[in-house]
N, C-alpha and C positions, 0 to 999 in steps of 0.2 A: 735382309732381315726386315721383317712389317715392323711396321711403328706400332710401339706399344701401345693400349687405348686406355681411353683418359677414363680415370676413375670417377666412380661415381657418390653421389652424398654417402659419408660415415655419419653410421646410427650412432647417436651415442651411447649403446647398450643392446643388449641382445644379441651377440653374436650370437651365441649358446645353440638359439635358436634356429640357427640358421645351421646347413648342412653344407659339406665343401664344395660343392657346384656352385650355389648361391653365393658363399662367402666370396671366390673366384668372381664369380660376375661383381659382385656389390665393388669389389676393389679394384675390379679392373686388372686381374695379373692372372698369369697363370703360372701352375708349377714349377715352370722354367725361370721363374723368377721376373724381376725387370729390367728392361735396360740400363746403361748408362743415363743416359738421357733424362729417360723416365725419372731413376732414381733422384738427379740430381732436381728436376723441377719438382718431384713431393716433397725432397728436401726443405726448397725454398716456402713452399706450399704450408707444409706442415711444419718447420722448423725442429729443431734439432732431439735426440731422441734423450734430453736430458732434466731433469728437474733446476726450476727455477734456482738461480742463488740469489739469497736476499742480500741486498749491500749490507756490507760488516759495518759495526758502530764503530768510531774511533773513539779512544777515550773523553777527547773533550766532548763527545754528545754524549759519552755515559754521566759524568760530570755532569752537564747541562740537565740531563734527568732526575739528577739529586734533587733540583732546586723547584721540579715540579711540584711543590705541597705548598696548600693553604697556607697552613705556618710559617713556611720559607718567605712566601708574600708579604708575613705580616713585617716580618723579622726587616726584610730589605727594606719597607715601608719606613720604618722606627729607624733605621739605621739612614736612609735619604732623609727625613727631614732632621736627623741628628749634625748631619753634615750640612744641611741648610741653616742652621742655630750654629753653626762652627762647635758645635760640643763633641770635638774628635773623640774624646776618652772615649764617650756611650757607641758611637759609633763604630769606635777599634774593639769594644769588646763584643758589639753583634756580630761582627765580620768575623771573630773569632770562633765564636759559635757554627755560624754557618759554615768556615771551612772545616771547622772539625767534621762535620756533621754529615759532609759531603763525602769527606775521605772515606770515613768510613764505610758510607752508601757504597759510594763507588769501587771500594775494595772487592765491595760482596757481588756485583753484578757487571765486574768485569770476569769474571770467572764464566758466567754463563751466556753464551753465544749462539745465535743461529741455530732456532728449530728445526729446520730442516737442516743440518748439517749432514745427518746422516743418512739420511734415507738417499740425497743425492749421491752416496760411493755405493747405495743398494742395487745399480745396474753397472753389468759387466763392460768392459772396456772394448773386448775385441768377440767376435762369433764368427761362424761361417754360415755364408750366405750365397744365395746360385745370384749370381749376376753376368749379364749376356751369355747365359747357359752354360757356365760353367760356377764353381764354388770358389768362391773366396774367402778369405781372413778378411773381418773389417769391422773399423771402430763400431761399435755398437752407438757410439752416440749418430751417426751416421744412419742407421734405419727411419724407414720409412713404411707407412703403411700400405703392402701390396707384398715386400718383399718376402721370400721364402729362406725358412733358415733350421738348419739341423745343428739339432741338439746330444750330449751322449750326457749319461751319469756321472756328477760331480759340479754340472755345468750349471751358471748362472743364469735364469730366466730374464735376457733383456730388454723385452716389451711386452706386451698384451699378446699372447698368440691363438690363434686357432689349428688345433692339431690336426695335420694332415694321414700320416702317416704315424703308428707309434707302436715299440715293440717291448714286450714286460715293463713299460714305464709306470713309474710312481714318483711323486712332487710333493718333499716337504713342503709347506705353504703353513707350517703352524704361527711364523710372526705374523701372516697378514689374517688368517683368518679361526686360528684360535686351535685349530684342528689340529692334538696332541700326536696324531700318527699320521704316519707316510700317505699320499692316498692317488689312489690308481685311476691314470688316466689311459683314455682309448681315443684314437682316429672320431669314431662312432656316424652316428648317424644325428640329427639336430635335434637340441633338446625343450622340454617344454619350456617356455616365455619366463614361468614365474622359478622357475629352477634355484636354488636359492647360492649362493657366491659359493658355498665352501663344496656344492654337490654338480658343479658343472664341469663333469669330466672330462668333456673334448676341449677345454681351456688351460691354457698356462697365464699365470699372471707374472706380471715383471717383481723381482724381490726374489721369488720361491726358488727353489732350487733342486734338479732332478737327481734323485734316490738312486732310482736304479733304472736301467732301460734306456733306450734313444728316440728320435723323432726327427719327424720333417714338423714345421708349421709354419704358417702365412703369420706373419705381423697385422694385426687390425689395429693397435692403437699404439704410438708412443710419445714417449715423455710427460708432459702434463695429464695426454688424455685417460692416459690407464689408473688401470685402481691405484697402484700405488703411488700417483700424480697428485689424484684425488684425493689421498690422505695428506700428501703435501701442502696442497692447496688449501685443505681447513687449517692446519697449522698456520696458515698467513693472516687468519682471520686472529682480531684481538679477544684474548683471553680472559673468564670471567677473573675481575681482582681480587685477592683473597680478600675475606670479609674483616682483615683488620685495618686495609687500606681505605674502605667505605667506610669503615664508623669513628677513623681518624679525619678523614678528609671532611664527615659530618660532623665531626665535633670541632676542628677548629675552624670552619664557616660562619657555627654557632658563633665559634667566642672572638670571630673578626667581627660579627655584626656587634657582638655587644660592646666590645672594644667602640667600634664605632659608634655607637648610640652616648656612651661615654663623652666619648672626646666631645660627640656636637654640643650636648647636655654642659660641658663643664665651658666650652669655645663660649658658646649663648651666653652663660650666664656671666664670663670676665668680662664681655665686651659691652655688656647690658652695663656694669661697673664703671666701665670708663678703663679700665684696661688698656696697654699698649698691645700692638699686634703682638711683639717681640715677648712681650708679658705671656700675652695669652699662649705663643706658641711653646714656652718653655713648660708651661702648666702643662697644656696640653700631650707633650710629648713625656713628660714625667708622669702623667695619670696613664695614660698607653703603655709606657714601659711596666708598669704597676700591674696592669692585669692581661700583658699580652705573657705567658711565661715562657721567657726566652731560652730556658735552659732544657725543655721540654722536649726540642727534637733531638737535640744529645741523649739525653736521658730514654725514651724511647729508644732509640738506636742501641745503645750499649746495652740498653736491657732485651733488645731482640738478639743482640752478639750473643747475651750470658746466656740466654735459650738455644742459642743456635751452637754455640759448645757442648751445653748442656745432655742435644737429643742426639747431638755426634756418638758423647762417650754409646748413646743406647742406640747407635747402628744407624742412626735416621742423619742423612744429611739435607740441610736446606738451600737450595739454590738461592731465593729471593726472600728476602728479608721480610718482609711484611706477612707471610706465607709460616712463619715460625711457630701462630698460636692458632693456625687454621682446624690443624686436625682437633682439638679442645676445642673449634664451634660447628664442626660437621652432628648432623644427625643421620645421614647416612654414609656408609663405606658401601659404594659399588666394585666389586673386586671380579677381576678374570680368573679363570680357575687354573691353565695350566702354568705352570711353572710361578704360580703364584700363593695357592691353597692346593697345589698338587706339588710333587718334584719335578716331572715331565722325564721321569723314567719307566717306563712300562714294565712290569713285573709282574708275572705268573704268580697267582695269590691263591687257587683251586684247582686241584684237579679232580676228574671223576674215572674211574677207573673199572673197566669190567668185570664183576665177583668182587668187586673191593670196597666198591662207594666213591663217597666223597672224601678226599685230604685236603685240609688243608695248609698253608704255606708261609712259614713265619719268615719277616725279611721284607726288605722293598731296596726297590732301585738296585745297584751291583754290590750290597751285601754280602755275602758269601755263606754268615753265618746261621742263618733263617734252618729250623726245622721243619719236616712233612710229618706234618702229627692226623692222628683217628683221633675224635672225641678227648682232645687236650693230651693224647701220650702217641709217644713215636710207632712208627709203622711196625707190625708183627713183618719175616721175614717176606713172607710169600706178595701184600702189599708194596715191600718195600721193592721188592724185584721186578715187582709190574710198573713201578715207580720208574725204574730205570731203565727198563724197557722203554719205556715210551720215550725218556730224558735224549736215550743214545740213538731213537731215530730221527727228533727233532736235531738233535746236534750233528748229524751226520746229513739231512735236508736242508744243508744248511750252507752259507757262506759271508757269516760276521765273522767277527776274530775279537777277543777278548784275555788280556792277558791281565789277572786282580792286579798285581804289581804298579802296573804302566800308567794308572791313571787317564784319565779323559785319551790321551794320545796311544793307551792301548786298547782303546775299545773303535772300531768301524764299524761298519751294518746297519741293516736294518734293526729296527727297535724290537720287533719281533722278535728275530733270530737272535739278537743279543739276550732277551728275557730267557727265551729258549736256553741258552748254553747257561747264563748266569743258575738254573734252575738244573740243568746235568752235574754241574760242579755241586749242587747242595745235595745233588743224590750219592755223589761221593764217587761220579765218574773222573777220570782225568781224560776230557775233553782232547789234549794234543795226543796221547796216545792211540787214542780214539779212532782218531782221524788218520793215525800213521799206519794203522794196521788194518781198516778198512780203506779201501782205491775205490775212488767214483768210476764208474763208467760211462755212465751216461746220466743227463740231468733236461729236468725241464721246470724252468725259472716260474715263479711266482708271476700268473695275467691277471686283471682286470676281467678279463671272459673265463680263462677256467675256474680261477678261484681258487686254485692249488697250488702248488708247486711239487717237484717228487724229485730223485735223485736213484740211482741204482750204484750200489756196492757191495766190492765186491772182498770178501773177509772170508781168510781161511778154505779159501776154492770154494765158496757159496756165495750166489749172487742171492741179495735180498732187495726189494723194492722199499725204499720206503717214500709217505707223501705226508703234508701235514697243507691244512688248509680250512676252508670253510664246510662245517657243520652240514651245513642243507644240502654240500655238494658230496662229502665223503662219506658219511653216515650210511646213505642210500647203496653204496655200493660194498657196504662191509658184512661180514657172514655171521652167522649164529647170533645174533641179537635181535632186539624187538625194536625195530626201526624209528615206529611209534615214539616209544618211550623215550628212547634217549635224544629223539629232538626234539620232544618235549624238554627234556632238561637242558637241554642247551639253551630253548627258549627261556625258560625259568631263572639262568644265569646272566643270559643279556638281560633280561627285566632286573636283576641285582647290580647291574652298571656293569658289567663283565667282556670284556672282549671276547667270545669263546673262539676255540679254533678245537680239531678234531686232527689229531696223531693217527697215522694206521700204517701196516707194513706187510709182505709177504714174499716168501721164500718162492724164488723161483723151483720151480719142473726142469727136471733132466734136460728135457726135450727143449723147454726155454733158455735153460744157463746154454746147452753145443751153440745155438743162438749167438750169446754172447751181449747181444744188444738187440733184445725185444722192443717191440714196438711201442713207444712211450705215450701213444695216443690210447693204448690200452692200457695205461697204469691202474684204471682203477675196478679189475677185473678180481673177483675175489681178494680181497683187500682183507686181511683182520683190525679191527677197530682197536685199535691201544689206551685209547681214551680222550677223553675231551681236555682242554686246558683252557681256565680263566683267567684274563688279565686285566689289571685294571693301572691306574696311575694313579701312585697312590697318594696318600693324604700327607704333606709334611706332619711332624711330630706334632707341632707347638699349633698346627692351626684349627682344631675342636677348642682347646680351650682359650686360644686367644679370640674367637667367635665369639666363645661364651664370658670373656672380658669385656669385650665391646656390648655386648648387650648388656653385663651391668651398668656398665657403663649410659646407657641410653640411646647407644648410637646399633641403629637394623647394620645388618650386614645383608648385600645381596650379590648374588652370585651369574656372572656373564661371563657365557661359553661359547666355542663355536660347538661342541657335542652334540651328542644326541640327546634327548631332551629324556630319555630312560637311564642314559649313563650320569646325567645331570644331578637329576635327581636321586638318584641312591647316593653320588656324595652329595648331597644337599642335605639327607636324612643321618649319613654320618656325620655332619661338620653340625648338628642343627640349627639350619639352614630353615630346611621345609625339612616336612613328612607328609604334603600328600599332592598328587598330580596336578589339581587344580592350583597351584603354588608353580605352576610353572610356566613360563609364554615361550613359545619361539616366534623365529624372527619372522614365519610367516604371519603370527596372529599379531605380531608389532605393527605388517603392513597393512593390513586390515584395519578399515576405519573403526569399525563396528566391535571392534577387541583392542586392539594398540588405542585405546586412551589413555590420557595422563591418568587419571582415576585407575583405570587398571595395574597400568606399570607402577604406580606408588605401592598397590597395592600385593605385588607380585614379588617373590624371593629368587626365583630361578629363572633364568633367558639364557634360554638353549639355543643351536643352530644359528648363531646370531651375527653378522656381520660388521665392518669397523662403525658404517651409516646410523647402524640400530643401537650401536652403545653412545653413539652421538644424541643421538633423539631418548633415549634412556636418561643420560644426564639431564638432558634440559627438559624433558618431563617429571623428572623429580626439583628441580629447581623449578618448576611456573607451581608444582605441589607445596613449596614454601622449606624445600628443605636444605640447608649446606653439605654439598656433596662431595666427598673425598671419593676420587676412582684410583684404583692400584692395576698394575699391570705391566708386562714387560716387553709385549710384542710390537714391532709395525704397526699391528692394527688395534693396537691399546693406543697412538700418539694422540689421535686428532680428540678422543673423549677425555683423557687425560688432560690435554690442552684445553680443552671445553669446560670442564669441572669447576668447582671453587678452588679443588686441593689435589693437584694430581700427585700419584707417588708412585713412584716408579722401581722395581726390582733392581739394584743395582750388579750385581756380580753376574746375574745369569740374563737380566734385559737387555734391550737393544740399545745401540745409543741412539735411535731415535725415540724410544721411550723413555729414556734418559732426558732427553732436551728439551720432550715436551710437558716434562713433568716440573712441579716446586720443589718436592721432595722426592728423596733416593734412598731406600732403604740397602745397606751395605751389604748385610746380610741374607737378603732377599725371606728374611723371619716376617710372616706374617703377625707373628708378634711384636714385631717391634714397632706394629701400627698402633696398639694399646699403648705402649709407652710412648708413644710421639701423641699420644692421646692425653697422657698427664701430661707432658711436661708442657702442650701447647694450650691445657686450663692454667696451669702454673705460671705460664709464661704472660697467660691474656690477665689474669690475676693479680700478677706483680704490675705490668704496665698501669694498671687500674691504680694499685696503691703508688705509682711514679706521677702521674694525672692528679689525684687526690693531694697528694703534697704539694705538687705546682700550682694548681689552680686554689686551695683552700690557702696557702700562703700569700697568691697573686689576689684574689679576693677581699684578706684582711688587709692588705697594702691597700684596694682600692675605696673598704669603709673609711679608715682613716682618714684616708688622703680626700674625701668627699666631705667626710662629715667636718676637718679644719676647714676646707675652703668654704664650706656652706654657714658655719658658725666665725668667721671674720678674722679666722687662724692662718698664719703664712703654711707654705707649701712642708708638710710633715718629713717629706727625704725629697733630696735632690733625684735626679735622674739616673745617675754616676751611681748612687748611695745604692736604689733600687736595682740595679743592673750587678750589684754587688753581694746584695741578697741571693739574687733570681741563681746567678751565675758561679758564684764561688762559696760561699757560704751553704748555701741549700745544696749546690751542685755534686757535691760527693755525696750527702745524703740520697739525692736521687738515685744515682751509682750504684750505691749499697743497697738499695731497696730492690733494685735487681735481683739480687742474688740471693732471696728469701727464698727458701724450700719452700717445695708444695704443701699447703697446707693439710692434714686430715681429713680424708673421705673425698679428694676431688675427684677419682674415677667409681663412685657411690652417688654422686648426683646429676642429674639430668642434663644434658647440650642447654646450654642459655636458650632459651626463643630466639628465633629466628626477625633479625629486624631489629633487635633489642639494642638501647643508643648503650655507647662506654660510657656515656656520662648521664646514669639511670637516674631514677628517684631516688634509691639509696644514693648514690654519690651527690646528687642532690643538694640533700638532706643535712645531708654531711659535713660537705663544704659548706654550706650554706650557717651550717651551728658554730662547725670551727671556725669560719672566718669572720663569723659575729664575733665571738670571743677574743679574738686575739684581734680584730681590730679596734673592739670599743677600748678594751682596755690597754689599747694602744694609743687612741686619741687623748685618754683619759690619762698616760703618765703627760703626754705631748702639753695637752692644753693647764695641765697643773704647772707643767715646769716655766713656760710662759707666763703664767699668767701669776707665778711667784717668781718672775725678776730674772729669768734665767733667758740669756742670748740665742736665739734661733741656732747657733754652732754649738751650744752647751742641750740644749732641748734634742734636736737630733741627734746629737753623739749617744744620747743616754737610749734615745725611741732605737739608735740601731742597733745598737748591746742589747736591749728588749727584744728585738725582732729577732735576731739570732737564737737566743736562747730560747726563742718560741719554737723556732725549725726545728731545735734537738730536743724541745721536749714534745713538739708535736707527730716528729716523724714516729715513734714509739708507738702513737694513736693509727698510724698509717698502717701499720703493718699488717693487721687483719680488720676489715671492715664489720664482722660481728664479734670475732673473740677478743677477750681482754686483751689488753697490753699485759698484764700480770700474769698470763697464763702462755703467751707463747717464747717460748725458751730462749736466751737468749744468745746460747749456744748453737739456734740456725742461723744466726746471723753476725758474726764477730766481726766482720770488715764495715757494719753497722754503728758498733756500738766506736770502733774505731775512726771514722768518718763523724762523729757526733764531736769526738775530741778534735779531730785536724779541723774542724769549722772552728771550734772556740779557738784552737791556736792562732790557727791565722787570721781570723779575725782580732783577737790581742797583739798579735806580732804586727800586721798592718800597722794599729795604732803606734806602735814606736819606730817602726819604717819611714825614715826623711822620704821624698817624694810621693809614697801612696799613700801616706797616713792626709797631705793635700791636696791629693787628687780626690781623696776622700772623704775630706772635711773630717777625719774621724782624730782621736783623742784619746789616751786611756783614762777609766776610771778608776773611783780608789774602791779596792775591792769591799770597803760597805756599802757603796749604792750596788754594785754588783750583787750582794748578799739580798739586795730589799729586789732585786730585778726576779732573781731565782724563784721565790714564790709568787709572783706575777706570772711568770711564765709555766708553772704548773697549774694553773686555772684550767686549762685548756685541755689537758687531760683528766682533770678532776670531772670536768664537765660530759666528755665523751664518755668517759666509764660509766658516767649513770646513766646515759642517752644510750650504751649499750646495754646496761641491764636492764633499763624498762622495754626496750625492743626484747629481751631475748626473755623476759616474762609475757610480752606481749602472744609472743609466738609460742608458749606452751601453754598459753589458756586457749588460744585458736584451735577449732574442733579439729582435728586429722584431716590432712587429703586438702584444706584450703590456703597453707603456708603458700607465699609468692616464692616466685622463682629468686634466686639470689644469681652474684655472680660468682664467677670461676665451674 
């Protein structure tokens, strides 16, 4: 045996284009496959025919990823030099915080593991392959590129092939490349360079899986190198962060520097005094504890949990936590159409019928109970018999099985032949009868090159022919019609998004039936035309109007297919979508410098023909356009733009699980609707956190006027550290809790996606804190510096300023709850674990005080319920204040002309 010859440079593309003489040489192998030898040095060569596995996280580094946040920084900061001052108490209750805080985290993103997890079990285990000239079984992670491998129907595509040899084959390929139907590959001859992925018929990609038919084909790429390698491999790439992790991680940067600018401010000025270090560090760490708000990433956290419960009950589940109030800041929703704005069941919706017209066909997907109605009423008899004329030759051309009963496990076949028989049954034939009393004799399978397929049977000693196939091929050979005509209508029906296909049959001649079995290469010899049939995939129920939600909403919806760019657009024009051609790109004019600009793709609703590459560059061209981008989709080749996105969401009951794993979210339902509701509840959600932010930081604020304004006016230190960590953390701490679970307010899916870029801590919140935390801090210093300075002990002054501060939280959080409408107008019936959380703060803040041990950890004391009665209107100031600070804004904004109102949040 000659020694094999050593292969030559792999193109990284183009096979297509090459023809199997060339592909042969370029690989260096011939049909007989290749040696031992050979095989095992490409092995080494190329390595193994398997997708990467990322090393798996073990807990303690999901754990260690809790702690990656600004805040966490600040937090461990306050708690080390808490432990350098030996002031354990302040110290044990940061620590506290942070493990809560972590647990939690780490609950939620142990659940989600390894983007590629799935795509790696997407190639088969074992195939047959010619090795030293004969066929073997062998691991498929084993191939190599040269080697030769046969395929039959059913079998899993396990590298990049170039088809040799192929006989009636066809290759779902809809996870990798979008494409709702089976589609027909041939041997063929090489095809043009720019051929686009889903129209390169002499290829098998690894993932798809063969329909019907068998093959030889050479391996040209495996493992990483193939397409479905290369979707792997952008999954490795880091993921944009949802946009509520940037404008946390921007806001508390913000509030470490201020923190720090604090501390050097207050540091300077004791030591300028004469101060001991030990002085100034205690100062120090009590003004930090003051406006660092420690309870904040608790708070956060449980109010992303209450959201992430919340968009459960509505179908939507959230992988990652931060990812929870995403879809409430998208502007646009990029969606795949099949099996995501379609069903991805192909269903006969029109037929055209000779002397009859057009019917059409109520029903989608394996319905049963859809009528064929004329002009809105059922078929006259003569109609309805041509109706079933045609139903009983498709169903008898035929070889799916469908049993209504059986569910998903009694339906096989092509999707065709399934639409087909599902559409005999609505004619009122019994389909298994059917077939019992008609015998096939002979049959010639659905090619790639004829374009037909036919079957002969034989019923009641009459052989009849019958063929169903494509339009341009049967038409031309059927009798008494006007040729013309009706391929014009068939054209007129593909232009309406239509699959057409063309029914026709004919009874054999005497002369033919003694035959027995005429020549099948003449099937299409005097044929009677039965009528044309249109198919289409049709529209889920809920997704025209959950379309038309999302546009009130503010947020485009844009539509990404692999289809045809005619079948695109007509559901474009029923979803409204688009309504007119210029509304649509395919993925050739994407690679086109001079059309595929970002400007254009912002500007475009439909991408047709379009590959996994071009929903990748889709995304991040609408993202350099300035916009937050949610992508939905279920396929393989929805992961890596999914992954790309701000907000991937993923189909869950009918997706992949590799569009599962590259997505944030998972819709349970696979309801295109329930993108709109994950659309409230994630304004709702970014909403509440706002008024969680607004309470911590307008509370930590008035703690840090006070505590500025005694030390600068020659007053001891207003609360200890202990005191303030008592506030931040237990007192205020449920109320943060509660504020979570504020219902959405009025009109959040009526106003526009927040700006893009826009900080959590706007001018309005500003504003806001900045008024509340004047208020409740002067007149905070104001009981503080009274009580001192009429004879009252630094432990009697505090006791009384922390009874004040308390009751400011439960009368201020009331103010929190909407940032423009009254506290007086919103019910308080959305909120009852609110108003309950306002009482457990006063308890235990009273009950501390007569608690032996914390009542001295806390310097705290009870009062006699008359200073408490003189405190209660002290601390109603603060919403006295805010109420009119909301109604001269909310007169400001209706003397403002129309159309120049600022954007608000939620």
């Amino acid at each position: 045996m000659s020694a094999d010859p050593e292969p030559g440079p792999l193109p990284a593309d183009g096979w297509h284009a090459l023809d199997a003489a060339a592909t042969f040489g370029r690989l260096a192998t011939t049909a007989a496959g290749l040696g031992d030898g050979e095989a095992a040095r490409r092995l080494a060569q190329y390595g193994p025919n398997a997708l990467p596995e990322p090393p798996s996280r073990s807990l303690a580094l999901i754990v260690l990823g809790q702690l990656k946040s600004p805040l966490i920084y600040l937090l461990l900061a306050a708690a080390s030099v808490s432990l350098v001052l030996a002031e354990i108490d302040q110290a044990v209750f940061i620590f506290i915080v942070l493990a809560i805080n972590t647990a939690i985290g780490a609950a939620q993103e142990s659940r989600a593991e390894a983007n590629t997890a799935a795509l790696r079990t997407a190639i088969t285990t074992v195939c047959r392959v010619w090795r030293q000239r004969t066929v073997r079984l062998t691991d498929s992670k084993a191939l190599v590129p040269g080697d030769v491998v046969i395929l039959e129907a059913g079998d899993r595509v396990p590298a990049d092939l170039r088809l040799l040899s192929a006989s009636e084959l066809q290759a779902d390929e809809s996870a990798l490349t979008g494409e709702s139907l089976p589609v027909a590959k041939a041997a063929g001859v090489a095809l043009a360079p720019d051929t686009p992925l889903a129209e390169r018929a002499t290829m098998l990609f690894a993932g798809s899986t063969l329909h019907r038919g068998g093959c030889q084909a050479v391996v040209i790429a495996t493992g990483t190198h193939t397409e479905l390698g290369h979707i792997a491999g952008s999954l490795q790439n880091a993921s944009a962060p949802p946009p509520l992790t940037v404008k946390l991680d921007r806001f508390t940067r913000m509030l470490g520097l201020v923190a720090l600018a604090l501390v050097a401010v207050v540091v300077t000025q004791q030591l300028s005094t004469g101060a001991s270090l030990h002085a100034t560090f205690f100062v120090a760490v009590a003004l930090a504890v003051s406006v660092i708000p420690e309870g904040l990433p608790v708070a956060v956290t449980v109010a992303l949990s209450v959201a992430t419960r919340r968009m459960a009950r509505r179908n939507v589940i959230v992988r990652h936590l931060p990812a929870v109030e995403g879809l409430g800041a998208c502007t646009v929703v990029a969606t795949d159409k099949t099996g995501t704005l379609t069903r991805n069941q192909l269903t006969a919706k029109r037929l055209w019928l000779p002397g009859h017209g057009a019917v059409a066909i109520e029903g989608a997907g394996f319905d049963l109970g859809g009528r064929l109605l004329q002009e809105g009423v059922p078929l006259a008899p003569p109609a309805q018999e041509a109706a079933r004329d045609l139903a009983a030759a498709a169903a008898l051309c035929n070889d799916a099985a469908f049993d209504p009963d059986g569910g998903a496990a009694g339906r096989s076949g092509d999707t065709v032949d399934l639409a087909f028989l599902v559409l005999a049954m609505k004619t009122g034939l019994d389909v298994a009868e059917l077939r019992h009393t008609a015998r096939r004799t002979a049959e010639l399978p659905f090619s790639a090159e004829r374009k037909y397929a036919a079957s002969l049977d034989e019923q009641d000693g009459v052989l009849r022919l019958h063929v169903k196939g494509a339009a341009e091929v049967l038409v031309p050979h059927c009798l008494g019609i006007d040729v013309d005509a009706v391929l014009s209508l068939a054209d007129e029906m593909a232009g309406q998004g239509y699959r057409v296909m063309a029914v026709a049959a004919r009874t054999l001649g005497v002369d033919e039936a003694a035959g027995r079995r005429p020549r099948m290469d003449r099937a299409l010899e005097g044929l009677t035309l039965l009528g044309l049939v249109g198919f289409i995939d049709p529209l889920r129920t809920e997704a025209k109007a959950a379309v038309a939600d999302c546009r009130g909403a503010g947020v485009a919806v844009k539509m990404i297919t692999g289809d045809h760019a005619a079948t695109a657009l007509s559901i474009a024009r029923d979803l409204g979508i688009a309504a007119r051609a210029e509304e649509v790109m395919t993925g050739r004019q994407l690679d086109d410098p001079a059309t595929g600009t970002d400007a254009r793709i912002a500007a475009t609703s439909v991408f047709a023909r379009v590959e996994p590459s071009h929903k990748v560059r889709i995304v991040e061209a609408l993202q350099r356009c300035g916009h937050v981008v949610a992508m939905t989709g279920d396929g393989v080749n929805d992961a890596p733009a999914l992954h790309r996105a701000d907000l991937g969401v993923a189909m869950g009951r009918d997706g992949t699980d590799a569009a599962r794993d590259a997505a944030d979210l998972v819709l349970t339902d696979d309801n295109f609707a329930s993108i709109t509701a994950g659309i409230q509840e994630g304004r709702a959600a970014y909403a509440n956190i706002r008024k969680v932010i607004y309470l911590a930081i307008s509370t930590g604020a008035a703690e840090a006027v006070f505590f500025l304004m005694a030390l600068f006016t020659g007053f001891p230190v207003p609360l200890t550290a202990v005191q303030l960590l008592w506030l931040n953390l237990v007192t205020n701490g449920g109320q943060h809790v509660a504020l979570a679970l504020e219902k959405p307010e009025p009109g959040l899916l009526s106003r526009p996606p927040r700006r893009t870029g826009e900080a959590i801590f706007d001018a309005l919140m500003i504003r806001q804190t900045a008024l509340s935390g004047a208020v409740i801090g002067i007149v905070g210093y104001l009981v503080f510096a009274w009580a001192i300075s009429a004879g009252w002990s630094e432990f009697e002054a505090r006791n009384v300023l922390l009874f004040l501060m308390v009751a400011f939280e439960n009368v201020h959080v009331m103010n929190c709850r909407s940032e423009t409408i009254s506290a007086f107008r919103v019910p308080l019936a959305n909120n009852w674990p609110l108003l309950a959380s306002i009482v457990a703060a006063q308890a235990i803040h009273i009950g501390a005080a007569f608690t032996p041990g914390l009542r001295d950890v806390l310097d705290l004391a009870p009062i006699p319920w008359e200073q408490w009665a003189l405190l209660a209107p002290m601390a109603l100031s603060v919403l006295v204040v805010m109420e009119i600070d909301k109604a001269l804004r909310a007169r400001r904004q209706r003397r403002r002309p129309a159309g120049t109102e600022p954007l608000t949040a939620g």
